[in-house]
C-alpha positions in Angstrom: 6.3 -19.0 -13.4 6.8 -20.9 -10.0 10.7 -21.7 -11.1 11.0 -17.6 -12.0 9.4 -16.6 -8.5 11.1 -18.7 -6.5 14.3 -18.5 -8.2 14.1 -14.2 -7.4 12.3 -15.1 -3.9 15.7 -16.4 -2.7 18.0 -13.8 -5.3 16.4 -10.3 -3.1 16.5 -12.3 -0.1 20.2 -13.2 0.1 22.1 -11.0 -2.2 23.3 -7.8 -2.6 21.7 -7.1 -5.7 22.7 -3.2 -6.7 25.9 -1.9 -7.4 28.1 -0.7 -10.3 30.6 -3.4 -12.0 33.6 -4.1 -9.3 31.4 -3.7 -6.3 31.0 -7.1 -4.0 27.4 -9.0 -4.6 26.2 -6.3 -7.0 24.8 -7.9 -10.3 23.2 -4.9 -12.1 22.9 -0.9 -11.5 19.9 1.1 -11.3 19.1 4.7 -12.7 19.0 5.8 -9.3 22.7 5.0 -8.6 23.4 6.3 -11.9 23.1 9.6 -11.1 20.7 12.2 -8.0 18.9 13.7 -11.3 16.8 10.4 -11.7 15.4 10.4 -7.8 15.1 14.4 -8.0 13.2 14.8 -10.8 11.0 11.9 -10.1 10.9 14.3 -6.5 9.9 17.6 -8.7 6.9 15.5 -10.7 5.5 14.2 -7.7 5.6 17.5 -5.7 4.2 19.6 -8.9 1.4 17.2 -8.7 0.5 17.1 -5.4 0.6 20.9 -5.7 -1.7 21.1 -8.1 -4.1 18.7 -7.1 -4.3 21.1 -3.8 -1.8 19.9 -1.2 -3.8 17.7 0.4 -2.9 16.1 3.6 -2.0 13.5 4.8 0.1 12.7 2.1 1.8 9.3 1.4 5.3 8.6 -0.5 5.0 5.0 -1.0 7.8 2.9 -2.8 7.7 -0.6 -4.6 11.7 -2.8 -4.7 13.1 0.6 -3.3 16.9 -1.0 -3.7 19.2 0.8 -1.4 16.8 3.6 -0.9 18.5 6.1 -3.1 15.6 7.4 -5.2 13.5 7.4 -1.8 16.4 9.8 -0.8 16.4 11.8 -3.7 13.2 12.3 -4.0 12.8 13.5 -0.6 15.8 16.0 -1.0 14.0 17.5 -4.0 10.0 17.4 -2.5 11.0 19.1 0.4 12.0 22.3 -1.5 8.6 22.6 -2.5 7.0 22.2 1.0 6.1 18.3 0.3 7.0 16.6 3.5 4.9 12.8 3.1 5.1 10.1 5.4 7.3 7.8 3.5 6.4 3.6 3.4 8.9 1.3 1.7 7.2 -2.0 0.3 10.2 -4.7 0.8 10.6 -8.4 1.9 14.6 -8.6 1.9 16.0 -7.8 6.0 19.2 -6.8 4.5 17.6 -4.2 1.8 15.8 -2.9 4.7 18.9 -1.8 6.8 20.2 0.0 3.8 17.3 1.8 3.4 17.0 2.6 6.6 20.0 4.3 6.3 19.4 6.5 3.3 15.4 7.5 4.8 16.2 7.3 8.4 12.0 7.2 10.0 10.6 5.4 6.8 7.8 2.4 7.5 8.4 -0.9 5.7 5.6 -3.3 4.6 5.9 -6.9 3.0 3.0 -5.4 0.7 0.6 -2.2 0.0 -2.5 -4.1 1.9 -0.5 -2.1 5.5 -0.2 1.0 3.5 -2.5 3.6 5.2 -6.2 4.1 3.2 -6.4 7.7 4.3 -4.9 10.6 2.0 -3.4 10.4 -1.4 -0.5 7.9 -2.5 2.3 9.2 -4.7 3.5 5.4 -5.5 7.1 5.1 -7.5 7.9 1.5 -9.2 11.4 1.8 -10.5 12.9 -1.4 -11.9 10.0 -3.4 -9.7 7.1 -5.3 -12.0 10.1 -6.9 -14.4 10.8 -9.5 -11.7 7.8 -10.6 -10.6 7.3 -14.1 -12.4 6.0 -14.5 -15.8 3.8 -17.3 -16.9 5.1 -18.3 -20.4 3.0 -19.8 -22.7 3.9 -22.2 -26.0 1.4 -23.2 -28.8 2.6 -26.7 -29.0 0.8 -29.3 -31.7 -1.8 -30.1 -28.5 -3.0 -26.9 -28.1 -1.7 -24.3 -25.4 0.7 -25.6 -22.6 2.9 -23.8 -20.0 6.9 -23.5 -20.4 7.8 -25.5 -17.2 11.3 -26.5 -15.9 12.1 -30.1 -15.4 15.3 -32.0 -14.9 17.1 -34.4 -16.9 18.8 -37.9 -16.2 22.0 -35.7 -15.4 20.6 -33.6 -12.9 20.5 -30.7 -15.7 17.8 -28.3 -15.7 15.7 -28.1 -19.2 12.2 -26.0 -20.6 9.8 -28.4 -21.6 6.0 -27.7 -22.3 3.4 -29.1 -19.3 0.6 -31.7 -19.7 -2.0 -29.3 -18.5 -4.2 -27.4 -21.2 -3.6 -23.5 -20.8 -5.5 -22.2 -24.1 -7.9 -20.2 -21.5 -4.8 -18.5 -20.0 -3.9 -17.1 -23.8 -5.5 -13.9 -24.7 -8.6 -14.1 -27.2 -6.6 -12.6 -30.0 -3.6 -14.8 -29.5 -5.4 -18.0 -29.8 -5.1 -18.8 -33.1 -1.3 -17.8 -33.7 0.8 -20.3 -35.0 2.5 -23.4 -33.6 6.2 -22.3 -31.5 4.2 -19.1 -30.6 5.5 -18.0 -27.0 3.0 -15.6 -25.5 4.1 -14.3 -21.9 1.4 -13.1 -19.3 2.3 -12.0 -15.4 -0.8 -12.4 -13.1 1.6 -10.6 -10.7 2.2 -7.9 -12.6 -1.7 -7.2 -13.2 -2.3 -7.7 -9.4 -0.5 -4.8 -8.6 -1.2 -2.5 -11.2 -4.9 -3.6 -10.1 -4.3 -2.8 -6.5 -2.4 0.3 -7.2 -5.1 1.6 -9.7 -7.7 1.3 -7.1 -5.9 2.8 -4.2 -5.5 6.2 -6.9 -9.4 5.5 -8.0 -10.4 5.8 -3.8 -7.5 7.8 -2.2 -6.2 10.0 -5.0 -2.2 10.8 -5.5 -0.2 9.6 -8.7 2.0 6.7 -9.3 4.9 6.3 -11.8 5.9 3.0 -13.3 9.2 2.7 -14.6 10.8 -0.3 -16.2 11.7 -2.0 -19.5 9.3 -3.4 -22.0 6.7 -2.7 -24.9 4.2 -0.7 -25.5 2.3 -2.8 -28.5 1.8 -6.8 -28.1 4.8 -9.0 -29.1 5.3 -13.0 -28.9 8.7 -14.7 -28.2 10.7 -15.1 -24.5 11.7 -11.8 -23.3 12.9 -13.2 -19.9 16.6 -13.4 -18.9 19.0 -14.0 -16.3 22.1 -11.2 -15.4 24.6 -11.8 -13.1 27.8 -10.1 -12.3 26.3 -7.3 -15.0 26.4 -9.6 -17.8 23.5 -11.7 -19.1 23.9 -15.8 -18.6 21.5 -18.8 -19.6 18.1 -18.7 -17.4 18.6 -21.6 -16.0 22.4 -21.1 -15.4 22.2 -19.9 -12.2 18.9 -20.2 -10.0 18.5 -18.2 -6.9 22.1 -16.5 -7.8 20.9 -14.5 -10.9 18.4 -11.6 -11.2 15.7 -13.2 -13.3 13.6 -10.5 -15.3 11.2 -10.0 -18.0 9.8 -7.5 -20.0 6.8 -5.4 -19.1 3.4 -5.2 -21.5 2.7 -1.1 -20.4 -0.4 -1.6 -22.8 -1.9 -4.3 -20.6 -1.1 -2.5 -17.4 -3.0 0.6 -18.9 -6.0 -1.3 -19.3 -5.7 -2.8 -16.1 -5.6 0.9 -14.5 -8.3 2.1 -16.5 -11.0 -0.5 -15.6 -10.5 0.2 -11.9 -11.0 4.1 -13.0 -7.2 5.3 -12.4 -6.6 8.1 -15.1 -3.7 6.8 -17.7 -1.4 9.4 -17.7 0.5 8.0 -20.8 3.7 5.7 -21.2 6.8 7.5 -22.9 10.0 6.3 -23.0 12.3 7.2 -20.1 14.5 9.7 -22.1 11.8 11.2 -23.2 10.3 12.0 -20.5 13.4 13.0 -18.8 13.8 15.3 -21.4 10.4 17.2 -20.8 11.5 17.6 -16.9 14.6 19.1 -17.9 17.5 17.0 -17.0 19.9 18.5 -19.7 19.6 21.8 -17.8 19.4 19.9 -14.2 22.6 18.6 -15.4 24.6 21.8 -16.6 23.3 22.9 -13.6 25.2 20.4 -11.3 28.5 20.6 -13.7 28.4 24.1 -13.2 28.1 23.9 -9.6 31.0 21.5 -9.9 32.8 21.6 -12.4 35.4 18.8 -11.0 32.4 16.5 -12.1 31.5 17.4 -15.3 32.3 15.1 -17.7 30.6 12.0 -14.8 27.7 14.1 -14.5 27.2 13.7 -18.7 28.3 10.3 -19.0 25.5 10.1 -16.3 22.7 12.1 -18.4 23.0 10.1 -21.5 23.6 6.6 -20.2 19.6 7.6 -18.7 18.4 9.4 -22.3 19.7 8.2 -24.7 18.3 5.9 -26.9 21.1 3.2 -27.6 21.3 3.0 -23.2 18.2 3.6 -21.4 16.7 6.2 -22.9 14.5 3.9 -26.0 14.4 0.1 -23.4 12.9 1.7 -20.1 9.3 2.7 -20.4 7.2 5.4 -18.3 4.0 4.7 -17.5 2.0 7.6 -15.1 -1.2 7.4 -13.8 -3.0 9.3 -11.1 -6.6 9.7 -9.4 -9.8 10.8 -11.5 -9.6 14.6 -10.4 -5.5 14.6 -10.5 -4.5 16.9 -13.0 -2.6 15.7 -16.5 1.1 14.8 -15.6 4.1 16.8 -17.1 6.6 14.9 -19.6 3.6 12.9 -21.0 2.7 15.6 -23.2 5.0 17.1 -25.4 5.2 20.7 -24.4 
């Protein structure tokens, strides 16, 4: 866990992290830079429920890992159609991400975490590609019981896994306990703090939050955490500090998590899904029709973000909003 989180501490704070294959520094693309229709439809389900919960004001867009501030932008484009104008706040560490996204939503506040994030009016919080690298603690049933995967180094200066001394059954979920020896069972304590914090904030303030990343919606063992650089996966331990180190998410844990502090669980669906319910095949023949020039990018886009062999099956949705927030669309089949 300490290896992963200081390994991505110095990764977001030196790199340029985001850009298609070709493009200096950028290691891996988000579905924000894949195509506008991501950050505008995320736009059109936040101001639909804002609108229905009754417009209340003031009203906070708040961001976790907002990249190069592209869906921040988007969304923006596509709330203010609808009268949604919030105060936007950016939750980022990195100096250089910040100057980007500066640029792209020019008057937005940035905080190193959501404890500056105003307590007054609802939030509608967006987690794109966020809570998959924030360290995970993995955990190895060796012969002696329950021990962490730590990372040591050998007589030839090589980085290797190897189990710690220090017992960790009490870390390993009740039901996991007794699975067999070479089990790997991963937990995030990182992970649960925000969902946690964010839960709470909808259970006081109100608004709605959307968490969007890859990972599993029923409990799995085994290592899900890897290492892509230069958009290609590599070893773990290949290439420390200069690799984006990520893990997949447990979206059945993080709905408990949001349910004991009384956030309402929305659902999780996959992404294409519940890009389908908004309506992006006809957001997208509107935009080739528009410009035609761009037709055959502006499919290649849509189904690299639906369908299920790209993103469309791997990336999870996960909504939530505040006890009297009405049910979200594209969790319920219509």
């Amino acid at each position: 866990m300490h290896f992963m989180g200081e390994s991505n501490m110095r990764y977001y704070t030196e790199k340029r992290v985001i850009g298609g294959a070709g493009e200096h520094g950028g290691d891996f693309i988000t579905a924000p830079e894949i195509s506008q229709m991501f950050g505008e439809l995320i736009g059109l389900w936040l101001a639909d429920m804002w609108i229905r919960a009754g417009r209340t004001e003031p009203v906070h867009y708040v961001e976790l890992g907002p990249g190069r501030g592209t869906l921040a932008r988007d969304a923006q484009r596509a709330m203010k159609r609808y009268g949604l104008t919030p105060r936007v706040h950016l939750v980022e560490t990195s100096r250089n991400m910040r100057d980007l996204q500066l640029a792209a939503v020019p008057g937005a506040f940035h905080h190193m975490d959501l404890s500056t994030v105003p307590m007054e009016g609802p939030i509608l919080l967006v987690a794109n590609e966020f809570l998959d690298a924030l360290p995970v603690r993995q955990l190895v049933n060796t012969n002696d019981g329950w021990r962490e995967i730590m990372v040591g180094v050998d007589a030839a200066g090589n980085f290797l896994e190897m189990p710690g001394r220090q017992p960790m059954d009490s870390a390993v979920p009740e039901a996991r306990r007794g699975d067999p020896p070479g089990t790997v069972v991963e937990t995030s304590p990182a992970c649960a703090t925000i969902m946690y914090e964010v839960a709470g904030r909808l259970a006081t303030q109100g608004g709605a939050a959307l968490f969007i990343d890859y990972g599993y919606t029923h409990g799995r063992s085994g290592s899900t955490l890897q290492a892509v650089k230069d958009h290609r996966k590599i070893g773990v331990l290949d290439a420390p500090g200069d690799s984006d180190l990520t893990a997949h998410i447990d979206f059945l844990q993080m709905e408990q998590i949001a349910r004991a502090r009384d956030a309402r669980v929305l659902g999780t669906v996959t992404q294409g899904e519940w890009l389908e319910r908004l309506g992006i095949r006809d957001r997208a023949a509107a935009l080739a029709d528009f410009a035609p020039q761009h037709s055959d990018a502006l499919m290649r886009a849509r189904d690299r973000l639906i369908a299920p062999a790209q993103m469309g099956d791997l990336f999870k949705v996960l909504g939530l909003a505040g006890p009297d927030w009405p049910d979200g669309a594209g969790f319920v089949a219509p």
